[in-house]
C-alpha positions as CSV (number, residue, x, y, z in Angstrom):
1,X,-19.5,-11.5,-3.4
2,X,-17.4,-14.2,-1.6
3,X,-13.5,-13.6,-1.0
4,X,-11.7,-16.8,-1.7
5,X,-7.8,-16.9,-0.6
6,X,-5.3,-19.6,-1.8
7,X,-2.0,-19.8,0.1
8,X,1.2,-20.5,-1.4
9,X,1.2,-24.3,-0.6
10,X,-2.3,-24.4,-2.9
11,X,-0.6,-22.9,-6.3
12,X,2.9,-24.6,-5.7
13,X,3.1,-26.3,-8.9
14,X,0.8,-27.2,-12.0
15,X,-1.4,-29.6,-10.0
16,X,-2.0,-27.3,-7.5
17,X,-3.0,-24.7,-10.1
18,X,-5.3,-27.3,-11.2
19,X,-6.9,-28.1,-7.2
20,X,-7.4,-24.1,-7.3
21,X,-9.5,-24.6,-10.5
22,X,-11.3,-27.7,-9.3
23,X,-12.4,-25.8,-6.0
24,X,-13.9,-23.1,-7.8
25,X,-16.4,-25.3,-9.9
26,X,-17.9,-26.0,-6.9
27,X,-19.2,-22.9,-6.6
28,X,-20.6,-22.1,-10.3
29,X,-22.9,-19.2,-9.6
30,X,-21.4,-17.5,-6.8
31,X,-19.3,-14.2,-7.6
32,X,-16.0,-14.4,-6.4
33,X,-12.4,-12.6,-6.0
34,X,-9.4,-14.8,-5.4
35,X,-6.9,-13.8,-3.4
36,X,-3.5,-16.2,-4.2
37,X,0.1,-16.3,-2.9
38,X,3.4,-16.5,-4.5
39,X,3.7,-20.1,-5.4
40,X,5.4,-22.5,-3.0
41,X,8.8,-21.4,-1.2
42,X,9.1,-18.1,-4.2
43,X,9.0,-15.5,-1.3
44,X,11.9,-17.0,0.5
45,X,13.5,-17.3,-2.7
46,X,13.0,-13.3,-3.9
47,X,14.0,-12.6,-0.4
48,X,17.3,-14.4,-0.8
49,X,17.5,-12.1,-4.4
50,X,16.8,-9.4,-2.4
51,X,19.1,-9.3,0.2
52,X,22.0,-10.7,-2.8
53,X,21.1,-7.4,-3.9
54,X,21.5,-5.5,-1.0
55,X,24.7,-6.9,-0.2
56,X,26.1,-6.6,-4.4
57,X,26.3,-9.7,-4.7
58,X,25.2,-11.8,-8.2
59,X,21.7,-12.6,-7.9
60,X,21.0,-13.4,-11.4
61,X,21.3,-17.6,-10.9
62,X,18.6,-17.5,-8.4
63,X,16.0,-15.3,-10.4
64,X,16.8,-17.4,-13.4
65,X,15.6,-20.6,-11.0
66,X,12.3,-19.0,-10.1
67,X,11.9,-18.0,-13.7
68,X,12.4,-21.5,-14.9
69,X,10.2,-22.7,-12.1
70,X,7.1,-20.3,-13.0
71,X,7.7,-21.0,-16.6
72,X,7.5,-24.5,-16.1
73,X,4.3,-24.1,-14.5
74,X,2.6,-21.9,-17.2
75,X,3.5,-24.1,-19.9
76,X,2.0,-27.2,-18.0
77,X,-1.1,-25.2,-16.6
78,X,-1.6,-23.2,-19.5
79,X,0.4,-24.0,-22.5
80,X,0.6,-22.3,-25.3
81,X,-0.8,-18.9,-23.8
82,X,1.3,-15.9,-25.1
83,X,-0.2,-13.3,-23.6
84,X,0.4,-14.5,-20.1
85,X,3.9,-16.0,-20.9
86,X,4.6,-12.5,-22.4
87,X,3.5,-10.5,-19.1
88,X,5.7,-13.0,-17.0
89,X,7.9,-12.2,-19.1
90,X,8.2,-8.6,-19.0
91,X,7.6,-8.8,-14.8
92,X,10.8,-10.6,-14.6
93,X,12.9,-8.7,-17.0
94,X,11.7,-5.7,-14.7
95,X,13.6,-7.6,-11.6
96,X,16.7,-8.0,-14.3
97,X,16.3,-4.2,-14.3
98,X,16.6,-3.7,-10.8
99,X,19.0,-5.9,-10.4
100,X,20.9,-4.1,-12.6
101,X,21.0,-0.7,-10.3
102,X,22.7,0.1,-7.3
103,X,20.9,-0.7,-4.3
104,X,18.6,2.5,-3.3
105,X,20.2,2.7,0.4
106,X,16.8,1.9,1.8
107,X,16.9,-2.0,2.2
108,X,13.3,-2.2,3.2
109,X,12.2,0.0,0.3
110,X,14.2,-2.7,-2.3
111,X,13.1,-5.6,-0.3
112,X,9.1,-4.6,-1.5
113,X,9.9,-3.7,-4.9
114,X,11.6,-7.4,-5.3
115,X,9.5,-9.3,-2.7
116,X,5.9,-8.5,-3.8
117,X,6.4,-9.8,-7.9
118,X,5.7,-13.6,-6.3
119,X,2.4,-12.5,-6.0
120,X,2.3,-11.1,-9.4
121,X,4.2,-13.6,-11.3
122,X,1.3,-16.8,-9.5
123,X,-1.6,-14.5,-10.1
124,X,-0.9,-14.3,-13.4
125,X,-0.6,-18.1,-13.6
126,X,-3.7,-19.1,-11.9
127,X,-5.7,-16.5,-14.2
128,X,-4.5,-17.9,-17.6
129,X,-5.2,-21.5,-16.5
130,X,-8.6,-20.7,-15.3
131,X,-9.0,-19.2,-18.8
132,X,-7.4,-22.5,-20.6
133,X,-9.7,-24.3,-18.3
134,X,-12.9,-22.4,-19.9
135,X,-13.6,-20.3,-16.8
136,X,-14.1,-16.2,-17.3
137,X,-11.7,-15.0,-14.9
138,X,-10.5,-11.1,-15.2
139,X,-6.6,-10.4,-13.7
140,X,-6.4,-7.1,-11.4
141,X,-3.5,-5.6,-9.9
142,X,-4.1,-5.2,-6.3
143,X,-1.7,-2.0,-6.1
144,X,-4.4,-0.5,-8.3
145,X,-6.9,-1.1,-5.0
146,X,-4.8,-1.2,-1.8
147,X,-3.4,1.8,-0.8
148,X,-0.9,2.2,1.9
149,X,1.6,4.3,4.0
150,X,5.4,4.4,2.9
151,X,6.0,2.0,5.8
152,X,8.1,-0.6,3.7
153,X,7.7,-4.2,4.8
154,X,5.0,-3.5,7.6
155,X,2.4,-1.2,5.1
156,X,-0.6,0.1,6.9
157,X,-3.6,0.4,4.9
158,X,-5.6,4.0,4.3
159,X,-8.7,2.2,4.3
160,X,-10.5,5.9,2.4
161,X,-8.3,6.1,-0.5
162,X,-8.9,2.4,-1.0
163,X,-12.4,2.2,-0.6
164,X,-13.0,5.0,-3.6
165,X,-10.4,3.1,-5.3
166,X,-12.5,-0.4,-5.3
167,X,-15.5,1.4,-5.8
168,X,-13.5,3.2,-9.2
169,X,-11.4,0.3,-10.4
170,X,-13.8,-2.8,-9.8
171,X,-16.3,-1.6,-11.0
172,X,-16.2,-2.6,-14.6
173,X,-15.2,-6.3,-13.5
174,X,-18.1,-6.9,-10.8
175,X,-20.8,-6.1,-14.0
176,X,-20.2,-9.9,-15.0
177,X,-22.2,-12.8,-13.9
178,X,-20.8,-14.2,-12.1
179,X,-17.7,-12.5,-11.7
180,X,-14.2,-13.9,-11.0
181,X,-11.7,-11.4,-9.8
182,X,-7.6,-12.8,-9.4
183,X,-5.6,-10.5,-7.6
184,X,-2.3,-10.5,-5.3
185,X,-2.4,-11.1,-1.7
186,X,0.3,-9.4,0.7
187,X,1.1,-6.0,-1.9
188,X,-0.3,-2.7,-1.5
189,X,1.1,1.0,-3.2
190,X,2.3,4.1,-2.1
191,X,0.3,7.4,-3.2
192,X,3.6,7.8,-5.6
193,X,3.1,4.3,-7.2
194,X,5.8,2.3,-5.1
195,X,5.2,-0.8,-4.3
196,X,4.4,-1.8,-0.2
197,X,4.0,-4.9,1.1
198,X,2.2,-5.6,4.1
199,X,4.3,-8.3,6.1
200,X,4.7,-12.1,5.6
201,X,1.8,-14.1,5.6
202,X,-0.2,-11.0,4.6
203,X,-2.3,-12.2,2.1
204,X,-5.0,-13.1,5.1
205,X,-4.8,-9.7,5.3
206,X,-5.1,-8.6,2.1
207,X,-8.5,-10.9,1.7
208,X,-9.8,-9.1,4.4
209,X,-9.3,-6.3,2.9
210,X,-10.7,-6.8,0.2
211,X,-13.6,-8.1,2.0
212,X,-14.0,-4.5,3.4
213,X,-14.0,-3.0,0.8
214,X,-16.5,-4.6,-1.3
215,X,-19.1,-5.8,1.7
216,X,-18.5,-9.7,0.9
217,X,-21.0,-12.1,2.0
218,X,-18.1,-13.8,3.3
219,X,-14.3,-14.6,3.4
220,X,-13.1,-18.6,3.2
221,X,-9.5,-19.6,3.4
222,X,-8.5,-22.6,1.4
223,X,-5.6,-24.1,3.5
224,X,-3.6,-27.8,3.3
225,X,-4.9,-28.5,6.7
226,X,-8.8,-29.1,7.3
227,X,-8.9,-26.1,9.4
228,X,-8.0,-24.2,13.3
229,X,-6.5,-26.4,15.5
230,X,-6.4,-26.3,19.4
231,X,-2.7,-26.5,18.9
232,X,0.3,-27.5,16.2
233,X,-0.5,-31.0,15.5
234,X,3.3,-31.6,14.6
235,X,4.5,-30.8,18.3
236,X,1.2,-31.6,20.2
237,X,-0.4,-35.4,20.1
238,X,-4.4,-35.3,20.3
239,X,-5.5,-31.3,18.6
240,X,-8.9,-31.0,18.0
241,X,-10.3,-28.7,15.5
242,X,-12.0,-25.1,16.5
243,X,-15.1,-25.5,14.5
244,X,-16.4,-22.3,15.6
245,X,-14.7,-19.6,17.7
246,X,-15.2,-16.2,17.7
247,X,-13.2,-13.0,16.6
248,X,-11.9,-12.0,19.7
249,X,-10.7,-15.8,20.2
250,X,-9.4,-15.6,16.9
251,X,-7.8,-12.5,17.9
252,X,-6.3,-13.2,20.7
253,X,-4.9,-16.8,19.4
254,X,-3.3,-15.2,16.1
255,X,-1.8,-12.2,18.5
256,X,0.2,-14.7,20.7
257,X,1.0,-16.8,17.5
258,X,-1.3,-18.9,15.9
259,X,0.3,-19.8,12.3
260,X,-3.3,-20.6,10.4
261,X,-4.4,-16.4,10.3
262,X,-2.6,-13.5,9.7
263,X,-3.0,-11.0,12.9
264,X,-4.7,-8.2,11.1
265,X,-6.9,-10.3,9.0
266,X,-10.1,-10.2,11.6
267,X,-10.4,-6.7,12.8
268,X,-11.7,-5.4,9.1
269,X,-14.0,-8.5,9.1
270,X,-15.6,-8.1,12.5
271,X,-16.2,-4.2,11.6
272,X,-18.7,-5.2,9.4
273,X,-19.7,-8.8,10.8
274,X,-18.2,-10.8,8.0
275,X,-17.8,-14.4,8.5
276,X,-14.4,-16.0,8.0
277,X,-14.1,-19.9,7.2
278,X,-11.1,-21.7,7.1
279,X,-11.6,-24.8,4.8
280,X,-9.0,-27.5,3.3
281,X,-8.1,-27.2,-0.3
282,X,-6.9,-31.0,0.0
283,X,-10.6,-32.0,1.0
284,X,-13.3,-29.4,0.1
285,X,-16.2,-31.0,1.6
286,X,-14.7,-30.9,5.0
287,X,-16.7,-28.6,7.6
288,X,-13.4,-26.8,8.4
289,X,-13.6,-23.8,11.1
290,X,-16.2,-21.0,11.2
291,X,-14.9,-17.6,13.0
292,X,-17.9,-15.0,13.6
293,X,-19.4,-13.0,16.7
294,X,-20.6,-16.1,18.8
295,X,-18.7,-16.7,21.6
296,X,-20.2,-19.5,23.4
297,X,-18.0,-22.0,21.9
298,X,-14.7,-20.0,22.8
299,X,-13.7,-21.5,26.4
300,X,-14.3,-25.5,25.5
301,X,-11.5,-26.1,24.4
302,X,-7.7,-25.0,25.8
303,X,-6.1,-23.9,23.1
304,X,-1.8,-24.4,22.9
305,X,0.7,-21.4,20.9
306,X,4.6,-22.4,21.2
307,X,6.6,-19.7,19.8
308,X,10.4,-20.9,19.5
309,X,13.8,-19.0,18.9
310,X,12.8,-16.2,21.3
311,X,15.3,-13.4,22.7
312,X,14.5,-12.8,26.3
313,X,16.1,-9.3,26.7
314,X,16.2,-7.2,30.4
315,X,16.7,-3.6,30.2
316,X,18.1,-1.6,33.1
317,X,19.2,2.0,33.7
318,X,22.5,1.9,34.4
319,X,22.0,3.9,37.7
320,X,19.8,1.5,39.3
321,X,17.0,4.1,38.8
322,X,13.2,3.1,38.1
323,X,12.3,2.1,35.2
324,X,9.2,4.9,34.5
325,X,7.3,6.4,32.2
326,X,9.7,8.5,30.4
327,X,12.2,5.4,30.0
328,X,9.9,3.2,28.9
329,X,8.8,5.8,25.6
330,X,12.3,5.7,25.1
331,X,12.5,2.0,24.7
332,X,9.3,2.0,22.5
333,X,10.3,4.5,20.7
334,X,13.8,2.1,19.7
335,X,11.2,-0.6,18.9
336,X,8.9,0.9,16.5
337,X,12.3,2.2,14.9
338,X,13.8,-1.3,14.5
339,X,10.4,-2.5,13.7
340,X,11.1,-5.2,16.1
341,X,7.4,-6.3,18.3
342,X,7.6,-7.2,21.2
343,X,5.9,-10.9,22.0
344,X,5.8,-10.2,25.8
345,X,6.7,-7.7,28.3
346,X,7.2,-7.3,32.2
347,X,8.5,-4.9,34.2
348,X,10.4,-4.6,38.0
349,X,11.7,-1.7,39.5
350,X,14.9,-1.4,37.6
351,X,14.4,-3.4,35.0
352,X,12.0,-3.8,31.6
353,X,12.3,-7.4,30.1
354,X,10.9,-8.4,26.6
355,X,10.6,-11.8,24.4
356,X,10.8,-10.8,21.1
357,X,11.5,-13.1,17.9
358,X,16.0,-13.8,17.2
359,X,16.3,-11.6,14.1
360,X,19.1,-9.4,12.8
361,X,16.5,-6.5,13.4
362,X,16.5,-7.9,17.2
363,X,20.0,-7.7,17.8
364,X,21.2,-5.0,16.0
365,X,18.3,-3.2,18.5
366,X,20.2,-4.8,21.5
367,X,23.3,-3.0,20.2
368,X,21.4,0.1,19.9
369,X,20.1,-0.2,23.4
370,X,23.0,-1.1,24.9
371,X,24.3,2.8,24.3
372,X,21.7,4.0,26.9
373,X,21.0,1.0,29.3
374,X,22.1,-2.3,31.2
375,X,21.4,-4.8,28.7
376,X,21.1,-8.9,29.2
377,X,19.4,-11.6,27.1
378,X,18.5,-15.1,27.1
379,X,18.5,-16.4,23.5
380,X,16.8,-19.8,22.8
381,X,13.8,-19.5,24.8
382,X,10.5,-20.5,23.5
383,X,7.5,-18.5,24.7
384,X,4.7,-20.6,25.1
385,X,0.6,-19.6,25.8
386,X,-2.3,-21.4,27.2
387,X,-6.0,-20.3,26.3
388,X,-8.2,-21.5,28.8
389,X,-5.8,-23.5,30.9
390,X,-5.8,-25.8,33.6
391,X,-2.8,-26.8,36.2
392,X,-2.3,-30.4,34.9
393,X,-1.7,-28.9,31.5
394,X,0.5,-26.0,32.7
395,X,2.8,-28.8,34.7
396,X,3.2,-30.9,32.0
397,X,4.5,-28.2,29.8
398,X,6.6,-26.5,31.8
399,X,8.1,-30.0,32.8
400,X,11.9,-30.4,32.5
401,X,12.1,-26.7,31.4
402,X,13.4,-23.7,33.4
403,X,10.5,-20.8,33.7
404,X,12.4,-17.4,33.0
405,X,9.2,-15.6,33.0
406,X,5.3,-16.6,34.0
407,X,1.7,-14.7,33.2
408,X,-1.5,-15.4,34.1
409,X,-4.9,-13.9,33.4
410,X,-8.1,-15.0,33.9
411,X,-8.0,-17.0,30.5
412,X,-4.7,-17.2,29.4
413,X,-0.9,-18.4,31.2
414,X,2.3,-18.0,28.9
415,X,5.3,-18.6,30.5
416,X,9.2,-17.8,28.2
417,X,11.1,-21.1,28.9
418,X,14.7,-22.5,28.8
């Protein structure tokens, strides 16, 4: 079994849905389970119906946009499939429904039972046109695999319960040869059948996951970029791709902020030794980037994360005291709260600064911390890190730019700038 994921850009209109198709015929014997986003820009659109929601306002025009837009997309990928236009259907008659109610009280809670249909409403898509397209392909519902906490927005897995539920509910779909599994990235269920999500950009995650759970051969990535750069090719002339880095490299360059993988996707992978390629959708017989245990390619090439629209918040007791253990629980304890992570820390005597991303989450915690402590910020900054740097590098980045904060370890420098 190979996992295959498909990002939002892949599926963000008929053609795309079409690419996805064309990709898969290059691998006619191979079993596979597709992973595929919510088409195009649809999550920032259901999160715009979400919050309408939250905040009682109308947000019937903008569903009826993103039903338009999906139906327009069937009917070109698939037309004249009822069965699929039906369940589309009913899915977004189900958001009418919601809609329709008062607002539970618990925005995050809302925000998952709105958010996660993207992934429902392309998956169903992308199944019926492989179908038109004479392909056997078999629709699951990932809640009916992934289970999760009630931690709404941010769901962590329980890896058990999932595992028996693969080895339950898949079981009757891996029997063909060769199979072909579509199911949602980024959603997840409670024990009590609500809906979870498991953060933006999670459907890395979720094809990890799914990796996990069924001991793929292997997990591949189909991006619109040929595969891991040394940095953001839009803000840095001369990247070169990563063709083969590690898991801890991988790791530690999706930690500080590396766009192309989710954060969570490689620790299930490297459990079990499961090799992760990212590949370009655009070009599929490019080499792309191979992440696995070698390490000897790791320190060849520096590697560059920029991170802009960073808070840079300093904490201090308002007696001067030191900043110590039992303060600091406090503080982390406000954090986890919030759900607001913290990018980078450092600590003085009397004061505990942090970079963490601007967000209403951010500064409503600013607010909150403000009733205990000394609080000042910085907004604006940019936090930038540098994997296996070297001084002419570091000066010509910092250049120009006032250093609020600097770190260095053996392999890595990241500085907050102004």
């Amino acid at each position: 079994m190979k996992v295959f994921k498909f990002g939002g850009a892949s599926v963000k209109d008929a053609t795309g849905v079409r690419n996805v198709a064309n990709v898969l015929t290059r691998f006619p014997q191979d079993d596979l389970l597709i992973v595929v986003s919510a088409m195009g820009k649809t999550t920032n659109a259901l999160e715009e119906v979400a919050t309408a929601h939250a905040e009682g306002r109308d947000a019937k025009a903008l569903l009826e946009a993103l039903r338009a837009a999906h139906f327009g997309v069937l009917n070109e990928a698939a037309p004249g499939d009822a069965a699929a236009a039906s369940a589309l259907d009913l899915s977004f008659r189900d958001v009418l429904r919601m809609l329709a109610t008062r607002s539970s009280g618990d925005v995050d809670e809302d925000y998952d039972q709105i958010v996660s249909l993207g992934e429902v409403w392309s998956t169903l898509i992308v199944t019926a046109h492989l179908r038109a397209a004479g392909m056997k392909a078999d629709w699951v519902d990932a809640r009916d695999v992934v289970l999760t906490d009630e931690l709404f927005r941010a769901a962590r897995i329980d890896w058990e319960s999932s595992s028996a539920n693969a080895a339950t509910r898949l079981r009757s779909f891996l029997t063909a040869k060769p199979t072909r599994i579509v199911t949602q990235g980024f959603i997840g269920r409670t024990a009590d059948g609500r809906t979870t999500t498991l953060g933006r950009e999670g459907s890395d995650f979720s094809a990890a996951i799914f990796a996990y759970l069924l001991d793929a051969e292997s997990v591949t990535i189909w991006k619109d970029v040929p595969g891991m750069f040394n940095a953001d090719p839009k803000r840095f002339p001369d990247t070169r791709l990563l063709s083969h880095i590690s898991y801890r490299e991988a790791i530690e360059l999706s930690y500080f902020g590396a766009s192309v993988i989710h954060p969570r996707t490689l620790q299930p992978l490297q459990k079990k030794h499961i090799p992760l390629y990212v590949r370009s959708f655009i070009d599929p017989d490019a080499p792309g980037s191979t992440i696995d245990d070698r390490s000897e390619n790791d320190s060849l090439i520096p590697s560059f994360i920029v991170k802009p629209k960073q808070l840079l918040i300093s904490i201090t007791p308002r007696d001067l005291s030191f900043i110590v253990e039992e303060n600091l629980s406090g503080i982390f304890w406000l954090f986890a709260q919030r759900n607001v992570r913290i990018d980078l820390m450092q600590n003085s005597a009397v004061a505990f600064s942090v970079a963490v991303e601007d967000t209403r989450r951010s500064r409503e915690l600013i607010e909150e911390l403000r009733k205990a402590y000394e609080v000042r910020y910085n907004e604006g900054c940019e936090l930038v890190t540098v994997r296996h740097f070297d001084e002419p590098t570091l000066s010509a980045l910092t250049q120009g730019k006032e250093v609020l904060i600097e770190q260095r370890s053996r392999n890595t420098a990241r500085f907050v700038l102004k």
